[in-house]
C-alpha positions in Angstrom: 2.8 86.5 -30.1 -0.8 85.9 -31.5 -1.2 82.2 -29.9 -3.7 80.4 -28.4 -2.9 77.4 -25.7 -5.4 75.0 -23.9 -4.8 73.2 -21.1 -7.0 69.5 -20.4 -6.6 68.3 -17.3 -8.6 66.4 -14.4 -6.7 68.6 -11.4 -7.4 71.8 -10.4 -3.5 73.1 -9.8 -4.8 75.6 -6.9 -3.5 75.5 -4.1 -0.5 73.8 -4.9 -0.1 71.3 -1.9 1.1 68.6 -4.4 3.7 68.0 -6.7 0.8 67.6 -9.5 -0.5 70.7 -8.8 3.0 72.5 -8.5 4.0 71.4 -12.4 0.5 72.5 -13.6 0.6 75.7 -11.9 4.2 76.3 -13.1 2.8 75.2 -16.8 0.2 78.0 -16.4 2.5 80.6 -15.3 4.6 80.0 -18.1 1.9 80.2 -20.5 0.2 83.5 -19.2 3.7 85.1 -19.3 4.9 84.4 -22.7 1.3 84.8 -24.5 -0.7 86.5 -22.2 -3.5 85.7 -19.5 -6.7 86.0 -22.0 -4.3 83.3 -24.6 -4.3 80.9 -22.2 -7.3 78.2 -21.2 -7.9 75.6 -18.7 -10.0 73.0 -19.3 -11.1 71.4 -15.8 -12.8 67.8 -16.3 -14.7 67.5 -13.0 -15.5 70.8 -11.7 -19.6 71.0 -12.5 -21.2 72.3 -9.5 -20.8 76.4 -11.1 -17.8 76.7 -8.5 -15.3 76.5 -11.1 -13.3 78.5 -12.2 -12.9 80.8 -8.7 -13.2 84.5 -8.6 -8.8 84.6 -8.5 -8.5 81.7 -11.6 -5.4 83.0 -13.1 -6.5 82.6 -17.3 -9.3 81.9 -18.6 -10.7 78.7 -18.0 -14.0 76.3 -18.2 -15.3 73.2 -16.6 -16.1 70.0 -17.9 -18.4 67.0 -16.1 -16.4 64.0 -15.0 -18.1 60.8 -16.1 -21.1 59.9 -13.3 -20.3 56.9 -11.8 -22.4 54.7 -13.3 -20.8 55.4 -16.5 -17.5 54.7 -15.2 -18.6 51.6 -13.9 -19.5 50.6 -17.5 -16.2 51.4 -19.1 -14.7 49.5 -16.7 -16.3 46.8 -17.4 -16.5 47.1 -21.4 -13.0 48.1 -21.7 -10.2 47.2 -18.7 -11.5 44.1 -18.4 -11.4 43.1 -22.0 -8.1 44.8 -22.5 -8.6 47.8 -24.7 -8.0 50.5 -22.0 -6.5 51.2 -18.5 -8.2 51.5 -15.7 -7.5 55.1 -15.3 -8.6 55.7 -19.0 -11.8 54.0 -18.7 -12.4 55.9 -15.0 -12.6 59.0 -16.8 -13.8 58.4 -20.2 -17.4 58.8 -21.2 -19.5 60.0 -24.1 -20.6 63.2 -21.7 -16.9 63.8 -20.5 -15.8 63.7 -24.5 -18.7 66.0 -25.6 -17.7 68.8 -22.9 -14.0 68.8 -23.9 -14.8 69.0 -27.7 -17.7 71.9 -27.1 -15.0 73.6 -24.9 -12.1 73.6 -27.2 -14.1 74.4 -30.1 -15.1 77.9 -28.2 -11.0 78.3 -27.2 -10.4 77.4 -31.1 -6.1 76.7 -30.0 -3.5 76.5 -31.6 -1.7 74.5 -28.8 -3.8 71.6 -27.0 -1.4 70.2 -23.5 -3.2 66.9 -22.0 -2.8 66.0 -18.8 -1.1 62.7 -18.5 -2.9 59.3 -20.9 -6.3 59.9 -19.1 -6.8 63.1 -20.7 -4.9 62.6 -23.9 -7.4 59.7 -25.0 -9.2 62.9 -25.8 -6.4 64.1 -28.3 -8.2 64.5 -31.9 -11.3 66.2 -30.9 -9.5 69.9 -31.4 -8.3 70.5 -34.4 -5.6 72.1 -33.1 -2.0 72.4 -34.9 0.0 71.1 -32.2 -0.9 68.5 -30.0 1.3 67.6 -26.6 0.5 64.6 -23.6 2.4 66.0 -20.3 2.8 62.6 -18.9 4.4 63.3 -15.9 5.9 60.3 -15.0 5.7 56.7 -16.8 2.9 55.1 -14.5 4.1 51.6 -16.2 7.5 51.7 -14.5 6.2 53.2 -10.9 4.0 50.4 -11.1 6.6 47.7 -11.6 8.7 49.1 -8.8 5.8 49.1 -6.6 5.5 45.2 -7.5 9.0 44.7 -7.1 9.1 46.5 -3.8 6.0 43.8 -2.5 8.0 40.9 -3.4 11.2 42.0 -1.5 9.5 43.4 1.5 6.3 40.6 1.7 4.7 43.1 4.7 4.6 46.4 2.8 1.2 47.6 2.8 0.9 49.6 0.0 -2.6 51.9 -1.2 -2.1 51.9 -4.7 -5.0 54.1 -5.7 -4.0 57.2 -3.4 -5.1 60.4 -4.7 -6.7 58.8 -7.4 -9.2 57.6 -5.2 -11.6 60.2 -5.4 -12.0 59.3 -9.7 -12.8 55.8 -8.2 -16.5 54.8 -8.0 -16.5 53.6 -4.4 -18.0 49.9 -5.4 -14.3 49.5 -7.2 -12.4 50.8 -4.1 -12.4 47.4 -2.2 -10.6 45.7 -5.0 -7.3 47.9 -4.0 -8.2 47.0 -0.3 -6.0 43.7 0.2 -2.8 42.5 -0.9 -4.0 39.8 -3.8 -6.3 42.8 -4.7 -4.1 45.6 -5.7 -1.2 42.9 -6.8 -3.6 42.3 -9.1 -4.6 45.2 -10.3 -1.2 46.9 -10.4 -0.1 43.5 -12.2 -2.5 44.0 -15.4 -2.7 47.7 -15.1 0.7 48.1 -15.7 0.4 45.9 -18.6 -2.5 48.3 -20.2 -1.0 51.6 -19.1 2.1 51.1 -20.8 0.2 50.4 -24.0 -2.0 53.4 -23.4 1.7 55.6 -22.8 3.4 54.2 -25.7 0.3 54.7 -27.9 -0.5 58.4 -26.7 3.4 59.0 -27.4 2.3 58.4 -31.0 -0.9 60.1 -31.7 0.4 63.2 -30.1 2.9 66.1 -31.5 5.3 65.8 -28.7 5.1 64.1 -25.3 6.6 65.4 -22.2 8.1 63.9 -19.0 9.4 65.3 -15.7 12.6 62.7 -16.0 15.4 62.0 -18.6 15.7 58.3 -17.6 11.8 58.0 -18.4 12.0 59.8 -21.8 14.5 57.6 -22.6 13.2 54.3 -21.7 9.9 55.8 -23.5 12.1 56.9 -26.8 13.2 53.2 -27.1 9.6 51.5 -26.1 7.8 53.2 -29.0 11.3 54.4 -31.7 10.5 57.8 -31.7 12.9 60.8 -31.5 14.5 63.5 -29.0 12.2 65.7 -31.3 9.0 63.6 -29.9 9.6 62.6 -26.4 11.1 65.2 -24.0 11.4 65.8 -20.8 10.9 69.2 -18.9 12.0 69.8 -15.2 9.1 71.7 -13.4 8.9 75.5 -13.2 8.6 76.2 -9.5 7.8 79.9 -8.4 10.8 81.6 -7.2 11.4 80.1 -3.5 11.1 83.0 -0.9 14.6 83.7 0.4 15.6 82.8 3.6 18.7 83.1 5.6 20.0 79.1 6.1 20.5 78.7 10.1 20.0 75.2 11.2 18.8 74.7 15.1 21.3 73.9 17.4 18.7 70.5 17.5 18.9 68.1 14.6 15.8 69.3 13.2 14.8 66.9 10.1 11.6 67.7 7.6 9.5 64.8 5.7 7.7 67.1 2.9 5.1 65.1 1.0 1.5 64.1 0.2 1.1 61.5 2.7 -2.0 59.5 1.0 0.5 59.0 -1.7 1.4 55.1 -1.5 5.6 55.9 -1.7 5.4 59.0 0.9 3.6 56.5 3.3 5.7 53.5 3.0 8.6 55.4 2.6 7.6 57.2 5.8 6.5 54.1 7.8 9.8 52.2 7.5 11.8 54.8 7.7 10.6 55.4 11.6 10.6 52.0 12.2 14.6 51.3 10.5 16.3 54.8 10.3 15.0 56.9 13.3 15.6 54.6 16.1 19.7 54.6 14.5 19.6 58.3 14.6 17.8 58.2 18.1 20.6 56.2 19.2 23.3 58.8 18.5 21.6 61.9 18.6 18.4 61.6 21.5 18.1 65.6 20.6 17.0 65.0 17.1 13.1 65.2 15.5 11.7 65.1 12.7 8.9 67.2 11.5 6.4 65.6 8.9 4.4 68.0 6.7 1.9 66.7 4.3 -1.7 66.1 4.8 -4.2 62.9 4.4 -1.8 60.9 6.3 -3.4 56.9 7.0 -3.7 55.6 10.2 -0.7 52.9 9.7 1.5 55.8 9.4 -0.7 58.2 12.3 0.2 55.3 14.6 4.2 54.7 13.3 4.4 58.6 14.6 2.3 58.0 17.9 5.2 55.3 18.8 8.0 58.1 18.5 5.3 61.6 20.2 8.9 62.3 21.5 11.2 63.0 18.7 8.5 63.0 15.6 5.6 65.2 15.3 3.0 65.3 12.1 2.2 68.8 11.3 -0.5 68.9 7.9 -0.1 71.8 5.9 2.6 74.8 7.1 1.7 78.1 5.0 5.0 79.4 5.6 7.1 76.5 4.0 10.3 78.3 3.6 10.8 78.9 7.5 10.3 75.8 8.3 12.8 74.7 5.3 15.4 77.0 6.1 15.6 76.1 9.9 15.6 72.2 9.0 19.3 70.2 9.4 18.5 68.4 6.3 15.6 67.1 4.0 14.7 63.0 4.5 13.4 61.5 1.1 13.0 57.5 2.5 11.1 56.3 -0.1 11.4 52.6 -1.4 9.3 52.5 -4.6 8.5 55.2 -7.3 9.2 56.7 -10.9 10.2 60.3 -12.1 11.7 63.2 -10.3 10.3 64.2 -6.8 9.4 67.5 -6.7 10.2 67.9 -2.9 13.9 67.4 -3.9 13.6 70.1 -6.2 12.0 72.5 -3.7 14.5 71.8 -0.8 17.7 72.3 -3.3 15.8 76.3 -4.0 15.9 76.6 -0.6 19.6 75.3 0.3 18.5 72.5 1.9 20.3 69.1 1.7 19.0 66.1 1.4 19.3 62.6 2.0 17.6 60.2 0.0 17.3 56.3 -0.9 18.8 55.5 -4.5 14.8 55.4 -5.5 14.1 58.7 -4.4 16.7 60.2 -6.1 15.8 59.0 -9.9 16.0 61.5 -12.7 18.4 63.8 -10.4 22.0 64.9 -12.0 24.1 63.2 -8.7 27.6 63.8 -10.7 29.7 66.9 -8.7 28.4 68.3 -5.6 24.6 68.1 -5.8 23.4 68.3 -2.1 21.8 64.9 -2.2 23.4 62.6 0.0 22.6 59.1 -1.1 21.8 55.8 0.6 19.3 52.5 0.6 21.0 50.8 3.9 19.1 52.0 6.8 22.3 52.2 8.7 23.8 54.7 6.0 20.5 56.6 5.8 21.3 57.6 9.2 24.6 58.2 9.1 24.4 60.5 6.2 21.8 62.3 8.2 23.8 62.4 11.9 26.8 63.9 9.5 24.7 67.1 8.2 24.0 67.9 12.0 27.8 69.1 11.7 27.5 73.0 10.9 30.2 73.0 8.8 29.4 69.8 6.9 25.9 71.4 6.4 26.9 74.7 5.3 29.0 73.2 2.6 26.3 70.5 1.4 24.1 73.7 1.6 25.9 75.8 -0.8 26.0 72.6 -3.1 21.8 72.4 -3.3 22.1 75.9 -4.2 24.5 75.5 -6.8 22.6 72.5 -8.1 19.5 74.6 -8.3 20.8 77.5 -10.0 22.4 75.6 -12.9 19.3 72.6 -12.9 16.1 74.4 -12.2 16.0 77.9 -11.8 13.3 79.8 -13.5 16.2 80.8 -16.3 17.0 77.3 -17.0 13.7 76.0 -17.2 11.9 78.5 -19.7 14.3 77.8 -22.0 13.5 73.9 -21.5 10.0 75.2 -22.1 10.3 77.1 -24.7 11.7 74.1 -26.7 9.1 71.6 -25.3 6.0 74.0 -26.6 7.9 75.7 -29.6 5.3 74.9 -32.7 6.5 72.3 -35.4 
């Protein structure tokens, strides 16, 4: 098929160490293998040192200067704090930023323009191109209100609300997230602007996508518009590596996760300090392997208190040994929006998991899914004690892999796909 496609985005997808990266790496795949590498470019906002795009890029692609930091200073100041913009709009919006975009699209000439998330798609317009579609990942407007309701209830949550959008941060901003009042504040009225920026962006585009049903609903009746307007797509994961399920005869439990993220390291935190020490108490054999990098030193010093039973690993290349050898996956997290992709990954590898209520949003739970449930620290652990049965485990096993198949297996998901990116 004779199509061109252009992807916008300020994140380069390689490697994929992040849920972000994982759905924009799965968008390109998908891409190159129903139109072809050479149809297929990637616009990369940031990337203007001539590194970009590496020898290996996988399409064709271009790169685009981010907005120098005095500039993003300005819009800042010209348009979050008079109302017209959010703060992640106005970070990466400039004049020189626009300019790029256009001249790059122009070259490409597509027929399909996919922005990443509002902060790219207050670019929409500049192509020309027949169908335009905002990949919003999740509604930032509802992760930040649960990240305020979350403070209120729990008054000593400390809680880093930029986390890897720190580095678009010019670092004279970066103390205003640094205290309590601060980021309360910030999250307060920028989750006031951003859900203006989502609900108009969900108009001036074609279609606009979401990782989660709940969100594409909630974002169908904010703005009136149609199932034909607002989807949402699970992400297309590359086919998990097989590996033969055997649990240690040790409880062996895996945290998987970016841990700047503010909801991995909260999550994280009070889990150790209200869920392990239950689990401790039972089972003195168990431990729990953390893998994620950038971890802060609240949470470096939770995991010093517990050097017996927890150890922080960083990055593991081989992912699905380490998944298939774990008892069961822990998803603690007390604040967040859309779908977490670590779920998704353990159910392709066979691995249960037990979550909070939060953790789990935007997950089918009905029939046997392989996500245990629970918000009540002394559940949590229960939940996680009972999966150290083999036979327990092998039958919540074979439910994450039948939850998988049927949810988000590369065949159900290019059709999903193919709907989401069909023309009009």
């Amino acid at each position: 098929m004779n199509r061109r496609i252009a992807v916008v985005s300020a994140v380069n997808p390689y490697p994929t160490d992040a849920g972000k990266k994982v759905v924009l790496a799965g968008l390109l795949s998908y891409f190159a293998e129903r139109y072809g590498p050479e149809a297929v470019h990637y616009v990369h906002v940031g990337a203007d040192d001539g590194s970009f795009p590496p020898p290996d890029w996988p399409t064709a692609a271009s790169a685009v200067p981010a907005p120098r930091t005095h500039e993003a200073v300005r819009q800042v100041l010209t348009r979050t704090t008079t109302g017209r913009s959010s703060l992640q709009e106005s970070l990466l919006r400039s004049p020189r930023t626009g300019e790029g975009i256009r001249r790059a699209l122009d070259r490409v000439r597509p027929d399909t323009v996919v922005y990443d998330t509002v902060r790219m798609a207050q670019y929409a317009g500049q192509s020309g191109a027949a169908l335009q579609i905002c990949y919003l990942d999740d509604l930032f407007s509802e992760r930040y209100a649960t990240m305020l309701r979350t403070a209120r209830l729990h008054p000593d949550i400390d809680i880093a609300p930029l986390g890897n959008f720190a580095g678009f941060v010019p670092a004279p901003l970066r103390p205003i997230a640094a205290h309590r009042c601060g980021w309360q504040s910030l999250l307060t009225v920028e989750r006031h602007l951003i859900r203006r920026g989502e609900d108009r962006v969900a108009h001036d585009v074609d279609r606009a996508l979401l990782i989660s049903e709940p969100e594409a609903e909630i974002l169908r009746a904010r703005t009136g518009l149609g199932e034909d307007r607002i989807m949402s797509v699970p992400p297309l994961l590359a086919e998990p590596p097989r590996r033969t399920r055997r649990p240690s005869g040790r409880p062996e439990y895996v945290f998987l996760g970016q841990l700047s993220l503010p909801h991995n390291d909260d999550g994280l935190r009070s889990f150790l300090a209200t869920v392990w020490p239950l689990v401790l108490a039972t089972e003195p054999r168990a431990r729990l392997r953390i893998i994620g990098r950038s971890p802060r030193p609240g949470l470096t010093e939770a995991v010093a208190a517990h050097a017996d039973s927890v150890v922080l690993e960083g990055y593991v290349p081989d992912l699905a040994e380490a998944l298939a050898t774990a008892t069961a996956m822990v998803n603690h997290l007390r604040f967040g929006s859309g779908i977490k992709l670590k779920v998704i990954e353990a159910l392709g590898h066979d691995l249960p998991v037990v979550s909070t209520g939060i953790g789990a949003h935007g997950i089918d739970l009905s029939g046997t899914s392989g996500v245990l449930v629970a918000d009540d620290p002394r559940d949590f652990a229960t939940h996680l004690l009972e999966l150290a049965d083999p036979a327990a485990n092998a039958v919540h096993s074979q439910a994450a892999a039948g939850h998988f198949a049927r949810a988000y297996s590369r065949d159900a998901v290019l059709g999903r796909y193919d709907r989401a990116f069909a023309g009009r």
